[in-house]
C-alpha positions, -999 to 999 in steps of 0.1 A, spaced: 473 390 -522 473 417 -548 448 417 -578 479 415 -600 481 381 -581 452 368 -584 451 381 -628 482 360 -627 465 330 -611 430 333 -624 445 338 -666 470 306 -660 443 283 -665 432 275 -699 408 296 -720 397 323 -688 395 357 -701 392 392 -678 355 405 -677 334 425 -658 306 411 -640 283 433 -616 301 465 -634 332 452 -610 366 431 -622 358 398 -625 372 366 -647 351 341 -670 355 308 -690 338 314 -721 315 332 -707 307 315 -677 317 326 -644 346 320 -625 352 345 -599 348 387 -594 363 413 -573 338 429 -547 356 461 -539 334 472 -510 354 449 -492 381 437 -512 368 402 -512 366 380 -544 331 358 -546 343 323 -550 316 297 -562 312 260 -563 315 259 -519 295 242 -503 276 254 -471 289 229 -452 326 238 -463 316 273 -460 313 270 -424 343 252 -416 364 278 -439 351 310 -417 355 290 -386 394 280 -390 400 314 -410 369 342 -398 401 368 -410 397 355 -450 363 336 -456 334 356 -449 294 359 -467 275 384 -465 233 379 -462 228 382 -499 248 351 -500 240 330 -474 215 308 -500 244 300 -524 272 279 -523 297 305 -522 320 321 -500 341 354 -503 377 351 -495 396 391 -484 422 396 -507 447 409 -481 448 373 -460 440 349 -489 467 322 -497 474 324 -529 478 281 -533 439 284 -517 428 309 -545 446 285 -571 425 255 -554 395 270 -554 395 286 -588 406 255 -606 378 238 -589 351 257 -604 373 264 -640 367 223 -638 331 221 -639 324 254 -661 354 247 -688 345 220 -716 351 189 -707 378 182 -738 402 214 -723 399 202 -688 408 166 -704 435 177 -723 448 201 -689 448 172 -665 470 151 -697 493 173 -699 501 177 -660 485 216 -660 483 236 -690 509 265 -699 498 292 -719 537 302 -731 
């Protein structure tokens, strides 16, 4: 995946905006975190995953999911851009977009069969 790819993917969802967030690319939901770029090793952070999922995503794909030690206490895992699946960034950033949007947008997303910004 490109960034332009994952822009593309992140902004389709309802009310997330482009930010910065460690002085690095990242996206938000009103101001709440949703996922950022960590260019040391062109991973994004992705949040909301459990340990126990954590360990089963680097074990079937140790060449995308990865963590780091200043990770290893949060539910989070970082996913390289280059092997990521884009429908596996879409699942994973709609996943937390769920639980940081408010609750009346995620509603109204999930009445109208997805949202479309056009």
């Amino acid at each position: 995946m490109t960034w332009d790819e994952v822009r593309d993917i992140a902004l389709s969802l309802p009310l997330v905006e482009a930010s910065t967030s460690y002085g690095t690319p990242s996206f938000k939901v009103k101001g709440k975190f949703l996922t950022r770029l960590r260019p040391e090793d062109n991973s994004l952070v992705l949040v909301d995953v459990g340990f126990d999922e954590r360990e089963m995503l680097i074990e079937a794909e140790p060449a995308t999911f990865h963590f780091t030690p200043h990770y290893k206490d949060y539910p989070s895992v970082l996913a390289r851009l280059e092997t990521l699946h884009p429908g596996s960034l879409r699942n994973f950033l709609e996943r937390r977009w769920r639980n940081v949007a408010p609750k009346g947008v995620v509603k109204a997303y999930d009445e109208a069969g997805r949202y479309d910004r056009t």
